[in-house]
N, C-alpha and C positions, 0 to 999 in steps of 0.2 A: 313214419316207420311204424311198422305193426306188428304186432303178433305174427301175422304171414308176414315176414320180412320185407322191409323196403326200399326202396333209394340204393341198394348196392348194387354191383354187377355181380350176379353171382353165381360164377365161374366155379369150375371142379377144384380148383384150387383157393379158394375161399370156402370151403365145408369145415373147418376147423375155427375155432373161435383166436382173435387176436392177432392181427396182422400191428404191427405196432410200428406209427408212423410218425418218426423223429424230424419236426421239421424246426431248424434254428431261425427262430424270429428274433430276434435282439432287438426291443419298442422300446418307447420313452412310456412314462405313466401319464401322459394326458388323459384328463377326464371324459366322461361321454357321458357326462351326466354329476349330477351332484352326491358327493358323500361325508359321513360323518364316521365313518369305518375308523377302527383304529388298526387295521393289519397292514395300512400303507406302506412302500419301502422307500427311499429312495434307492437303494442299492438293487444289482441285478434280480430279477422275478423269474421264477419257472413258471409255469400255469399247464396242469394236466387235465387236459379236456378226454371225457369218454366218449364217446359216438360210437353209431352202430351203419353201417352198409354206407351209402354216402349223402352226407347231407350236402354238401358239394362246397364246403367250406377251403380244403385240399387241394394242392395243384391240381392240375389236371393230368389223368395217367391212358393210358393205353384201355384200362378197363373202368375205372373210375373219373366220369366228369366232373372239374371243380373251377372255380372261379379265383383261386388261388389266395384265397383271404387272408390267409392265416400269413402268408408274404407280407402284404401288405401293411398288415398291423402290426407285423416287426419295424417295417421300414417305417409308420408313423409313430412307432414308440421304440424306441433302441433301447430302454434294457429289460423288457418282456422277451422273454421264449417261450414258443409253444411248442407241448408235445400233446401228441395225438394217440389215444391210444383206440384203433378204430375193430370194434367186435362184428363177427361174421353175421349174426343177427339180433335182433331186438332180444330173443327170451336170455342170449349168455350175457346182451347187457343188461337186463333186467336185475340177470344176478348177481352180477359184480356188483351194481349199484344198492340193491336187496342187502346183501352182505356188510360191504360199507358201512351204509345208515344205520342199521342196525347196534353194527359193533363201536361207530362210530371213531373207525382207525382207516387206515389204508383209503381216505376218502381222495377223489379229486377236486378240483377247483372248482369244474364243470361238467356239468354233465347234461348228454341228450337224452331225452325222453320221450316217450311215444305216450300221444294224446290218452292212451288207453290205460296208461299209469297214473297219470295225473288224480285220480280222485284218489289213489292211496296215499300220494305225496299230498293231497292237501288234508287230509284227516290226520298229519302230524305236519305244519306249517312252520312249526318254532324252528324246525330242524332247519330248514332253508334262510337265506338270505332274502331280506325285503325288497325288490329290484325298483319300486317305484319311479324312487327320487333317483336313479343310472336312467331309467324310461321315459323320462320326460320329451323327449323328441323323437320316440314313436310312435308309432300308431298303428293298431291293429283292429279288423273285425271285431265290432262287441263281442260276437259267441268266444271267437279265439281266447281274445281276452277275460272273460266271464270264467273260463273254464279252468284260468289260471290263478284266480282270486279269492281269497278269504278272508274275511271281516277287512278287506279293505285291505288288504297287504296281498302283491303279486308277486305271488311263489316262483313264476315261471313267465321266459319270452319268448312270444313265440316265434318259432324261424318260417312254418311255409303250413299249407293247408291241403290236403288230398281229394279236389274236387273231379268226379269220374265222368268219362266218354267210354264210347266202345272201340277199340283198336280193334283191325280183322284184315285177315290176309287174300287183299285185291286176286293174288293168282291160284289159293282156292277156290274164291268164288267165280274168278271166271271160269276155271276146270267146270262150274257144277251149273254154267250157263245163268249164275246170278250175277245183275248190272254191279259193278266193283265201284263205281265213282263215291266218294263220302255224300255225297246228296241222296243215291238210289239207298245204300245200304242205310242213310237216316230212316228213311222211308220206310224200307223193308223191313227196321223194329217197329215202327211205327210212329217213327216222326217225333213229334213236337206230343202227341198224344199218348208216344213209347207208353207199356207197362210190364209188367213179370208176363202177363200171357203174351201180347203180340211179339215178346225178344223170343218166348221159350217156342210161339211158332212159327218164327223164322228157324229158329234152329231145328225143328223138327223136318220142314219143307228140304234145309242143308241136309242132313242125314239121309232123309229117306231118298235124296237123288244120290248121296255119295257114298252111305254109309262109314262115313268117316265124323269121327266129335268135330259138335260143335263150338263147345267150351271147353278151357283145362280143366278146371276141377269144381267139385262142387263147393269145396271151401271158400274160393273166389267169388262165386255167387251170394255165397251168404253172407260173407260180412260186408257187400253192398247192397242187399235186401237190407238187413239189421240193422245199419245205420242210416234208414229210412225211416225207424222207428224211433218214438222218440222217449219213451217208456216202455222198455224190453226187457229186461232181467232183474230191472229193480225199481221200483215206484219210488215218489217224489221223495218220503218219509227212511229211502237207502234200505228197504223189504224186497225180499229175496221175490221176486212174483214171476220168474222165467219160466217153470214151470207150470204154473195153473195160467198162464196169459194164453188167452187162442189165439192172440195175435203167432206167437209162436211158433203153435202144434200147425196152425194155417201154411205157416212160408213152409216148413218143415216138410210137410207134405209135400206142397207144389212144386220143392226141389226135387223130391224124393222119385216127384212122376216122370223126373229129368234125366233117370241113369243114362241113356240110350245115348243121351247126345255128348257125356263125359270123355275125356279124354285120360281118366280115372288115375291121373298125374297126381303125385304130393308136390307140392307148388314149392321152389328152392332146388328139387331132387336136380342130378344130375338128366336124368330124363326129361323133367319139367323145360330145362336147358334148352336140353337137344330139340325139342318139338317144335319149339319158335321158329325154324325153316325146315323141317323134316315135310317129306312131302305126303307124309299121312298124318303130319299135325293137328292143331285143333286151329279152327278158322277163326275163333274171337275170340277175347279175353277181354273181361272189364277192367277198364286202367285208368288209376288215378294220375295225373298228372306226371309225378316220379316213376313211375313205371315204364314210362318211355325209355328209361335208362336202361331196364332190364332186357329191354327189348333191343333195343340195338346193341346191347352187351352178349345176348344169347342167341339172335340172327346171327351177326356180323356183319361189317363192313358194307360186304357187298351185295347182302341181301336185302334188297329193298322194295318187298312186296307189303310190308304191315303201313297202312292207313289209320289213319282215328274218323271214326265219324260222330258228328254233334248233334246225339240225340244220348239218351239215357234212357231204361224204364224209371216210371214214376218224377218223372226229367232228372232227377238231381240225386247224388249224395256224394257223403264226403268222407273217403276213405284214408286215414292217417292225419300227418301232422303230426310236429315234434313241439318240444319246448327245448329252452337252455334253464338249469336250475342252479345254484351256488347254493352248495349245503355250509349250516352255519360251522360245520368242522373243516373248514378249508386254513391252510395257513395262510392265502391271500385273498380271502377273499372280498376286500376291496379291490383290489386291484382282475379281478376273476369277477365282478360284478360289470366292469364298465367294459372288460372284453364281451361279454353275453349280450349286453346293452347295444353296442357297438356290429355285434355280428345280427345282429335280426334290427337294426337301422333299416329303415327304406333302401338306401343306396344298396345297401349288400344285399337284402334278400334281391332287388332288380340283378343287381349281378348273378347269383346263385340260378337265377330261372334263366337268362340265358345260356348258362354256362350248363346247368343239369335239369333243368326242365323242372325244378322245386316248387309248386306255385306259392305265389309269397301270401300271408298270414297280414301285410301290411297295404293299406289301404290306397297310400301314397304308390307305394312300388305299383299293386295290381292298375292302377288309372297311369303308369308312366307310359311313355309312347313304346319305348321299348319291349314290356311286356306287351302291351296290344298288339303291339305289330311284329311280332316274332314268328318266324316261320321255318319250317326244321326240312330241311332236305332229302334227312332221307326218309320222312314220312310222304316222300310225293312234293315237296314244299307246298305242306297244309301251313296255313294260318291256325298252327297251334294255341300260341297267347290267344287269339279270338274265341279257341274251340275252350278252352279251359276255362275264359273266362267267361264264359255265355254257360257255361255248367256248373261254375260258379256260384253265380247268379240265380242258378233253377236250384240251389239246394235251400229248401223252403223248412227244414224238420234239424233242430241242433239235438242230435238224442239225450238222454241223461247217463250218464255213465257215474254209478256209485262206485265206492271201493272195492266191490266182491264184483265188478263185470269183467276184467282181466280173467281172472278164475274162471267164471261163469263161460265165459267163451273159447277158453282153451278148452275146457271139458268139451264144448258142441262142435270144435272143431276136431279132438279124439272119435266122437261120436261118427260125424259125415265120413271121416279117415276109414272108418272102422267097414262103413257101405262101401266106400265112392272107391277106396283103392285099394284096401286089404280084403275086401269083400269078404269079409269073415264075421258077419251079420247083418243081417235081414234090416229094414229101416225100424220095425216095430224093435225088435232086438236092441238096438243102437241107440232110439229113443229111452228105453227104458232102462239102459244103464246110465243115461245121460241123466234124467232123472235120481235116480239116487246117488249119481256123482254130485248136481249141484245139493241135495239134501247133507252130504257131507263136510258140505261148505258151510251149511248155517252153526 
């Protein structure tokens, strides 16, 4: 889940934060891992998990896919209850959770986190529970894992990983006489040798026959340009260098030469919504894995024109990914360590990707047959597991993300807002308040 919201269905009726989802799991405390905790009970346990959009832990609902976990772990532990309390996006969980830690009252047991937090949560570690010795029977991607560790104590586990394809609507592109099969339109970025120029000239070639966007917005493009970079806003030593990097001022531009083909959407908007089968929509959107959800959330049912096809520019990156963290102010948090433990387990994340399309964070899950051999209907019944984990694979760049890139990239996504859909400044404009926005920050 991301700063641009993720994993939810987000429907008109989800713009409001806190949809709050009381599900009665009555579990026993079996372990899922070994502890020295003293907050054990035997008597009954509540456990208050935060989540944002859906991580697909949740029954499964009408607009929300889930693999129904949270059942499950009642029924193998009868006197655990969970409640859920699930926020409309990452920034209002950001702040509950912001809030919380800080004050260190009104905490929950658990909470999800978006990959992009994580460096602030481990520049204060002590606050969190040590999940190590609950982890012993997982296994996760080194980076995954890497990203979640300090001096050796893992702050965070992680549940799934955001590795990107391109999704694009087959019945635009037959309107505009381009071949729709997921093979031609690999081809058509450019294949296996895809990069920012040969996607932005396909979109260009799309336009100039239809004069209709190519892409939704330019936000979407950048933060899967950005986390192609692997030292972007802050060098190794956590130094503010987003601005003087030409790496930067470089993508910044070559977005910038891209208005024409925008769909000049703020991504979440109720418009953004609607355009997913509007017949002057935008024909592709780069999508990580979870996004498939939003996609058939904001199609519907019966619209079953969007394809993914298995190429990328630059082949690969990896947009999102959560963690579960147990802050050390939890009243259970033993018992709130071996649920966390337990929920990002191999078995459950393999359930979560069939059930919401999560790709799993765990090494076990992404090689089970299941995930490989998964194929989603109404994408066309593409061999999706194959397509996400062959893109998977191509993400060859783990960027560095210090404590000020949260910041840092809200600011550049105010900035692109400011061109791409409020058009109420120039790109030089835009830059240059971005600019002294992140100088604000140091």
């Amino acid at each position: 889940m991301y700063g641009f919201e993720k994993r939810g269905i987000m429907k008109k009726s989800k713009a409001v934060f806190a949809s709050v989802l009381t599900i009665g799991l009555v579990a026993s405390l079996a372990a899922c891992g070994g502890s020295n905790n003293s907050s054990s009970s035997n008597g009954p346990v509540t456990l208050r998990i935060q989540t944002f959009n859906n991580p697909g832990f949740a029954k499964a609902t009408s607009e929300r896919p889930g693999a129904d976990l949270f059942a499950k772990y009642e029924k193998e532990h009868p006197n655990v209850k969970i409640e859920e309390t699930a926020a409309a996006s990452s920034n209002d969980a950001r702040a509950a959770f912001n809030t919380a830690i800080s004050t260190g009252s009104n905490a929950y047991d658990v909470y999800l986190v978006e990959v992009d937090w994580m460096p602030s949560i481990m520049a204060m570690p002590d606050k969190f529970v040590d999940l190590s010795s609950y982890t012993q029977g997982n296994d996760w991607l080194d980076w995954a894992k890497e990203n979640a560790t300090a001096n050796g104590k893992l702050v965070g586990a992680a549940t799934d990983i955001g590795p990107e394809a391109v999704c694009y609507r087959s019945d635009l592109l037959d309107k505009a006489g381009i071949p729709s099969d997921p093979k031609s339109v690999a081809d058509w970025i450019g294949g296996e040798n895809a990069s920012w120029d040969s996607y932005f000239k396909a979109g260009q070639e799309y336009h100039q026959k239809t004069n209709l966007p190519f892409y939704d917005t330019m936000g979407t493009e950048w933060h899967s340009m950005i986390n192609q970079v692997q030292y972007s806003y802050l060098n190794k030593d956590n130094e503010i260098i987003a601005t003087t990097n030409p790496k930067i001022k470089e993508m910044y531009d070559q977005l910038m030469a891209t208005q024409d083909m925008s769909a000049h959407l703020s991504q979440w908007s109720d418009d953004w919504n609607a355009a997913f089968k509007a017949d002057d929509g935008f024909a592709t959107v780069l999508c990580p894995a979870w996004l498939l959800n939003n996609i058939k959330g904001n199609a519907g049912d019966n619209f079953k024109n969007w394809r993914v096809a298995d190429a990328f520019p630059n082949k690969g990156s990896n947009w999102g990914g959560s963690y579960l963290v147990v802050p050390e102010a939890s009243a259970n948090k033993d018992e709130a360590a071996k649920f966390a433990a337990w929920l990002t387990a191999p078995e459950q994340q393999t359930a979560v990707f069939e059930a919401a399309s999560n790709y799993p964070s765990s090494v076990k899950a992404e090689n089970s047959k299941a995930v490989q051999t998964k194929k989603d209907a109404y994408f066309g019944d593409e061999e999706t597991g194959k397509i996400f984990g062959n893109r998977a694979q191509a993400i060859d760049v783990v960027p560095y993300k210090g404590g000020a890139y949260f910041d840092i990239q809200t600011k550049m996504d105010d900035a692109l807002n400011r061109v791409d859909v409020t058009h109420e400044q120039t790109p030089a404009q835009a830059w240059k308040q971005w600019v002294e926005d992140v100088k604000s920050l140091s």
